[in-house]
N, C-alpha and C positions, 0 to 999 in steps of 0.2 A: 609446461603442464605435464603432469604425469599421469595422467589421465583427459582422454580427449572427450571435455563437455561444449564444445561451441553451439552445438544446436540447442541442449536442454537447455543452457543456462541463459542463452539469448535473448528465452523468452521471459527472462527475471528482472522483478523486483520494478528501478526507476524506468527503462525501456525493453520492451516486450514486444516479439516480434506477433502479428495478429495470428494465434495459434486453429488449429483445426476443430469443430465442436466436438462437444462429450457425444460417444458412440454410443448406441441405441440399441445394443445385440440384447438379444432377449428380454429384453425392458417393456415392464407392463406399460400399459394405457394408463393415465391418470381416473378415468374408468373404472376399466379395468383391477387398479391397485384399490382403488376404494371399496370395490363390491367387494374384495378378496380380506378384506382388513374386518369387517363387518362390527362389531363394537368397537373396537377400538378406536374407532370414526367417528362413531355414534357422535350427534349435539356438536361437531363442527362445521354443517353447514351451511353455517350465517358468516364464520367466518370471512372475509375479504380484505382486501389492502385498498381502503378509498382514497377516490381517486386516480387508481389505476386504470391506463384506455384497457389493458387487457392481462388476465390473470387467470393463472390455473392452479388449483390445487389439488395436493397430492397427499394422501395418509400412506405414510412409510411404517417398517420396520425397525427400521435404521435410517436416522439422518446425517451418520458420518460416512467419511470416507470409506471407513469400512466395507459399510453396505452399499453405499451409493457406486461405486468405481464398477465402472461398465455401463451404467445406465444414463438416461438424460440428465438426470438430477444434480450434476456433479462435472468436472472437467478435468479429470490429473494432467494431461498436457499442458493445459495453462496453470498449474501449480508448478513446473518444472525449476528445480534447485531454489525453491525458497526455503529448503527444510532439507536436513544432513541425512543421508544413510544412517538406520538405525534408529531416528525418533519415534518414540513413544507413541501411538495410534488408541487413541479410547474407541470404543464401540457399543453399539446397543441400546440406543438412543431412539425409541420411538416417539413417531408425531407427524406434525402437517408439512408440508411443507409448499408455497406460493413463490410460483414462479413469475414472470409476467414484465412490463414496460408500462412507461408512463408515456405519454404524448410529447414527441420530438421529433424532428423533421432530418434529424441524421441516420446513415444507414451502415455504420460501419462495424456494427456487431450483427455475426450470422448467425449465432447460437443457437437452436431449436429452427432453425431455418427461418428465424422471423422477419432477418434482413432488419432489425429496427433497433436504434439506440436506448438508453435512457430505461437497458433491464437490470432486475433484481432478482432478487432472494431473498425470501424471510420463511426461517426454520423457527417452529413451534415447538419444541418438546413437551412431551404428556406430564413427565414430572420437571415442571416450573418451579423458579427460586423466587420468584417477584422482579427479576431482571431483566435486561437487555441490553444488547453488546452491538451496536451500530459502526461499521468501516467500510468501505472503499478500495477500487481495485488498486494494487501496486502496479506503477508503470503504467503501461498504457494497457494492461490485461482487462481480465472481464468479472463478472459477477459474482463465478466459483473461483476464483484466484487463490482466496486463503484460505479455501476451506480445511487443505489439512492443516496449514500453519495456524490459524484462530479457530474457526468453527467448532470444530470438533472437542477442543478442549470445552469452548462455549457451552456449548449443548451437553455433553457430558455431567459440567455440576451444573446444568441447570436453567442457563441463561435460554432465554429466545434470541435469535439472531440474525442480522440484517445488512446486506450488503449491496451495495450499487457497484453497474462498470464509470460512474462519472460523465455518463452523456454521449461519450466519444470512446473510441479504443483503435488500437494499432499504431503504429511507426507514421500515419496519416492523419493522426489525430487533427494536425494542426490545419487541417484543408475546414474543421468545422467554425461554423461562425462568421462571420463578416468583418468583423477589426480586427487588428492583436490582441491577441490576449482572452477571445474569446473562447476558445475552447476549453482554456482556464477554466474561468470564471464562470463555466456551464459546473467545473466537476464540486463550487464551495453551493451552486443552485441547488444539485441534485442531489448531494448528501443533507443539506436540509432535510429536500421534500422527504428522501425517504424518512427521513428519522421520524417528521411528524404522524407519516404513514403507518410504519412502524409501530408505534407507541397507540395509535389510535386499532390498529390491526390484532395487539395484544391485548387489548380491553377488549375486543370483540371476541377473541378466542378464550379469555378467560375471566370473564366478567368485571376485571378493575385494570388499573394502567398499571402501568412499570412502577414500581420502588423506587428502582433505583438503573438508572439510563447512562451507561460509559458508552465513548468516542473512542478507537482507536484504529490504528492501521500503519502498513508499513511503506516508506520511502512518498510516493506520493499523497498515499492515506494517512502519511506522518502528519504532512503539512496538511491535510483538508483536518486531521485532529486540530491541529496547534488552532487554526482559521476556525474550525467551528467554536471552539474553547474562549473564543476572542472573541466572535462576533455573535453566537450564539447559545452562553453562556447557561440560557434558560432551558436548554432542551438536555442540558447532563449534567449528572453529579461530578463527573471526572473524565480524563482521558491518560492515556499510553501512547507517545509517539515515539515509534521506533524509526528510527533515522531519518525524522521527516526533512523533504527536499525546502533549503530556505530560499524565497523571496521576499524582496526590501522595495521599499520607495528608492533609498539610494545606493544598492547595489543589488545583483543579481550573480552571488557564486556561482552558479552550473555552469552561465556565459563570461564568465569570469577568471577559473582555473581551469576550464576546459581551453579555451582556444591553446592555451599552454600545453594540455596534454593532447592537443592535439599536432602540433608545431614539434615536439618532443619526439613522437610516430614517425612524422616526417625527418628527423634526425633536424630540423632546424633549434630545439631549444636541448640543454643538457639538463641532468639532474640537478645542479642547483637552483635551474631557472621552476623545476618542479618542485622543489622545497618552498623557492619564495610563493608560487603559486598556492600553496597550503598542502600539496602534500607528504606525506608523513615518511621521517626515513624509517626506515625495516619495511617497508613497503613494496621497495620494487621488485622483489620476485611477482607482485600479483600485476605490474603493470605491462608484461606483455600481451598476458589475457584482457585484459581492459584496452591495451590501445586495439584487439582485432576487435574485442564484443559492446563494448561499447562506448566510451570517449567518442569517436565520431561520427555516432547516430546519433548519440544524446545531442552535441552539440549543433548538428545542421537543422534538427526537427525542434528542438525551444528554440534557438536562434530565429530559424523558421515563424513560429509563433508570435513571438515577441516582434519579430526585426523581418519582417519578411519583405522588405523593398532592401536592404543590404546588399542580397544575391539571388535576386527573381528566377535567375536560373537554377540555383539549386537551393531547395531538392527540388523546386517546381510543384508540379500537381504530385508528385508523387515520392517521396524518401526512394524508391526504388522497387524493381520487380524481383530481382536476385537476391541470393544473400550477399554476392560482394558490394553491391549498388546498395541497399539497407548499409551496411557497415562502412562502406568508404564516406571517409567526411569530405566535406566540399573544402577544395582547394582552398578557398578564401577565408573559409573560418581558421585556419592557423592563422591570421595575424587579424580576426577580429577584436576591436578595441572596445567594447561597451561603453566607457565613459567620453568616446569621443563621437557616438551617434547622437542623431539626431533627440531633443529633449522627449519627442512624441513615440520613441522607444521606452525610455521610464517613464511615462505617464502609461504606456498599456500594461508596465509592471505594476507598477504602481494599483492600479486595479484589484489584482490579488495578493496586494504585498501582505506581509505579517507585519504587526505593528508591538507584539513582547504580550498586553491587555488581555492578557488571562482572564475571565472571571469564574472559573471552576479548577481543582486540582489537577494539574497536571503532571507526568513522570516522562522523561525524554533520557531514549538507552538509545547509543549509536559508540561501534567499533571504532576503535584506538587506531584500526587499518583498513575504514573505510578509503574504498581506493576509487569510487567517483563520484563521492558529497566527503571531500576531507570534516575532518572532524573541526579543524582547525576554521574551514572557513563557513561550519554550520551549527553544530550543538552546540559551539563555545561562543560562538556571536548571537546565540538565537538566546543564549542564558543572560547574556548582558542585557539582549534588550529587554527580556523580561524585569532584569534589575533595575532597569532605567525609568519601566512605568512604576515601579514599587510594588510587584508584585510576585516578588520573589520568594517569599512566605509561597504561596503556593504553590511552585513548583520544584524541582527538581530535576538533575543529569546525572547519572549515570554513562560513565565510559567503560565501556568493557574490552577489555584488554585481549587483544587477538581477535576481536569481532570485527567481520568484515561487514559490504553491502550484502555478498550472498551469503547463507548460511550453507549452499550446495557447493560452495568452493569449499566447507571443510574438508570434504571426503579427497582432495587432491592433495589437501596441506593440511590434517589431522596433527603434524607436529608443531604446527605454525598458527593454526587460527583454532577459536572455537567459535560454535552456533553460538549465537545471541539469541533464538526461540526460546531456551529452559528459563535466562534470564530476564528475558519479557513476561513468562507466565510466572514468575514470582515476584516480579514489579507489578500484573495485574495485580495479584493477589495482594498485595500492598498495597496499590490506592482501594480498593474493597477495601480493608482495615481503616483507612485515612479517611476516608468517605462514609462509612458504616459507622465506626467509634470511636472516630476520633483517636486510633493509633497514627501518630504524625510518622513518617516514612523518615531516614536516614539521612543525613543533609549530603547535598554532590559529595561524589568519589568515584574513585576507580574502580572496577571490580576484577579484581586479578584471575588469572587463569591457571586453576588448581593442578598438579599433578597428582595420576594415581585417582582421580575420579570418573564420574561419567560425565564427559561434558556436555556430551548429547542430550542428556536427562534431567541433567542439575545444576543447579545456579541459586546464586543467595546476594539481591544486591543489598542486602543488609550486613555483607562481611567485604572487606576491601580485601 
C-alpha cells in the first residue's frame, strides 16, 4: 500500500469494525435547533415515525454532510473510505430530521448514547420530489454509514430518506439472536419495518405517500435490496444493488472463497488455488491489504453465524478486543469446507438465501476487482439466478471495470481502480427513467474505465 489506510478502511463497506459515535461539539438541543429555525418548522409537529419505541426530531439547515459533520446528526467515522478523495459533496438541504430505535432487545449500537439496537434515520427535505430512497447499513456499520455516499445526493434532488443499522452492528453482530442465522434474518425484519415506517412517516410530513419508493444499498444493503426486491416487491418501484453480498440454499460464496483466501495468508494455498476460488487475476496487488483488513474477520464472524458449533472457540463471545485479535482469522477456517458440514448449516442459510424472484426493477453494479465478493462468484451467479426464475427482463449488471469493494482504495491505486459511487448515481438515475417512463436501461455490460476523465465525478453505465 502506498498509503497506509488500515484503520479508516476497517471500518468499510462488508465488515466494519464498531466505530466511535458522531461528536457533539457545539451541537444544538433538538430543542434548541427547533426554537432557533422558527418557520421553517412551522406545521411539522404531527410529524413522527409510527411505531417507533422512541424518536427525536430535529429541523435542520442542512441535512447533508455538509452541515451535519461535527454534530449528532451524522457520523463521518463510520463513513470511513466508502467514498474516494475528491467526491462531489451537495449541500444546503433544509428540513426535519428523526432520529430514534424501534423495540429490540440487542444493545450493540452506542450512538447517541442509547446503548440500544434497531436505530434510524429519516431525512425529510422542505423541497420534496414525491420520493423515497430506503437502505441499510454496509457491513456491520450503523445508521449514518452512507450518508455521504447516498444521502446526500438523495436529499439534494429531492428525495426523503431512510436508513436503518439492521438490528445488530459491529464485528459481534453474530452474538445476536438464538439460532444461526439470526442476526441475518433480523437485518431483511428491519429493513421492512422501516420502509413501512417511512412511507407512512412521509404522508405525515407531507400530507400524501411516496410516488415513487427505491431499495438500495451497498455490499450488505446490496443483498437486503436484492431480498427485499424478491420478497417484498410491494413496498418499491425499483432498486440498485451495489455489490450486494450473495446467499443461496445451495452455496454460501463469502464461506466459500474465503476459507481459500484465507489458507493463501497463511502461505498454505497459491495463487492458482485463488483463481479457482473466483478470484480475479489483475487483482493481487489489492490482496495484501485484504488478507490484514479483511479475509479473516469476514470469514470467522459469518462462519460464526452461520456454523458456530464448527469452532466454539473461535471467535467465541467475542471476534476480539484488539485490532490484531478482530483481524486474525481463526486457525481452522483455512481448511473450512462448507459442503462437508453438517446439513443444519444450510438450512440457517437457507433462511436468508436469495432465490433470483425479482418482482420490481432491479440494476446490480459491482467491480471487475472486487477483491472480497469476487465478481465471478456473485454478480455473475446472482444474474443467472435471476435468469433461471425468468425474470431477467427486469434486471440488469453492470461490471465496472477497475471497481473495487472499497471506493477509498482509490486514493492508493488512482491508476489501477476507479470509484464505482459516480457510476451507481447514474445507474439510480436510470432506474428513475425505467420506473418513471418507461426508459428501459442498457442490457449487462461492462463499463470501461475512461482515460483523461474525472473518475471520481463521472460515470455513464450507458456507454461500455
Amino acid at each position: 500500500m502506498r498509503t497506509s489506510r488500515a484503520v479508516p478502511l476497517l471500518a468499510t463497506t462488508l465488515l466494519a469494525l464498531a466505530a466511535s459515535g458522531p461528536q457533539a461539539a457545539h451541537a444544538a438541543s433538538p430543542q434548541e435547533a427547533q426554537s432557533r429555525h422558527g418557520a421553517h418548522c412551522a406545521g411539522q409537529t404531527h410529524t413522527r415515525v409510527p411505531g417507533a419505541r422512541f424518536q427525536q426530531r430535529t429541523c435542520l439547515d442542512d441535512l447533508t454532510t455538509t452541515g451535519l459533520a461535527g454534530t449528532p446528526y451524522t457520523d463521518t467515522a463510520d463513513q470511513a473510505g466508502l467514498t474516494a478523495t475528491g467526491t462531489h459533496r451537495p449541500s444546503g438541504v433544509p428540513g426535519v430530521q428523526i432520529d430514534g430505535y424501534f423495540a429490540d432487545g440487542s444493545r450493540t449500537n452506542t450512538t447517541h448514547g442509547w446503548n440500544h439496537d434497531a436505530q434510524f434515520v429519516i431525512r425529510l427535505p422542505d423541497r420534496w420530489n414525491g420520493g423515497l430512497v430506503v437502505t441499510a447499513s454496509p457491513g456491520n456499520r450503523k445508521q449514518y454509514a452512507t450518508d455521504a455516499a447516498l444521502s446526500d445526493r438523495a436529499l439534494a434532488q429531492g428525495y426523503a430518506y431512510a436508513a436503518t443499522d439492521k438490528g445488530n452492528t459491529g464485528p459481534d453482530f453474530y452474538r445476536d439472536g438464538t439460532r444461526p442465522g439470526d442476526a441475518v434474518a433480523e437485518w431483511n425484519a428491519r429493513t421492512t419495518q422501516l420502509t413501512r415506517a417511512a412511507k407512512r412517516t412521509v404522508a405525515l410530513r407531507y400530507g400524501t405517500a411516496p410516488r415513487h419508493t427505491f431499495m438500495t444499498g451497498i455490499s450488505n444493503a446490496g443483498y437486503l435490496t436484492r431480498w427485499q426486491l424478491e420478497n417484498h416487491p410491494e413496498l418499491y418501484d425499483g432498486g440498485v444493488d451495489w455489490e450486494g453480498v450473495l446467499w443461496t440454499a445451495d452455496d454460501a460464496p463469502l464461506l466459500t472463497s474465503l476459507p481459500t483466501a484465507v489458507a493463501y495468508g497463511q502461505g498454505k494455498a497459491d495463487a492458482d488455488d485463488m483463481y479457482a476460488a473466483g478470484f480475479a487475476r489483475g487483482s493481487e496487488f489489492l490482496w495484501p491489504y485484504h488478507q490484514k483488513a479483511y479475509w479473516g474477520l469476514t470469514q470467522k464472524v459469518y462462519r460464526a453465524e452461520f456454523d458456530p458449533a464448527y469452532d466454539p472457540g473461535c471467535p467465541g463471545d467475542s471476534a476480539g478486543s484488539t485490532t490484531g485479535e478482530l483481524l486474525a482469522p481463526c486457525a481452522s477456517d483455512a481448511v473450512y469446507a462448507y459442503a462437508a458440514r453438517p446439513a443444519s448449516v444450510r438450512r440457517a442459510v437457507a433462511r436468508v438465501a436469495l432465490t433470483g424472484r425479482v418482482g420490481k426493477p432491479l440494476l446490480t453494479l459491482q467491480g471487475d476487482l472486487d477483491t472480497l465478493l469476487p465478481i465471478s462468484t456473485d454478480a455473475a451467479v446472482y444474474a443467472r439466478m435471476v435468469d433461471r426464475q425468468g425474470r431477467g427482463p427486469l434486471h440488469r449488471t453492470y461490471t465496472i471495470e477497475g471497481g473495487t469493494h472499497t471506493d477509498g482504495l482509490y486514493d492508493s491505486y488512482p491508476d489501477r481502480l476507479r470509484p464505482i459511487l459516480p457510476c451507481y448515481q447514474d445507474a439510480f438515475d436510470t432506474l428513475v427513467r425505467w420506473t418513471r417512463d418507461g426508459t428501459r436501461p442498457p442490457a449487462d455490460r461492462s463499463v470501461g474505465r475512461p482515460t483523461g476523465a474525472d473518475v471520481v465525478n463521472s460515470c455513464s453505465v450507458r456507454t461500455s
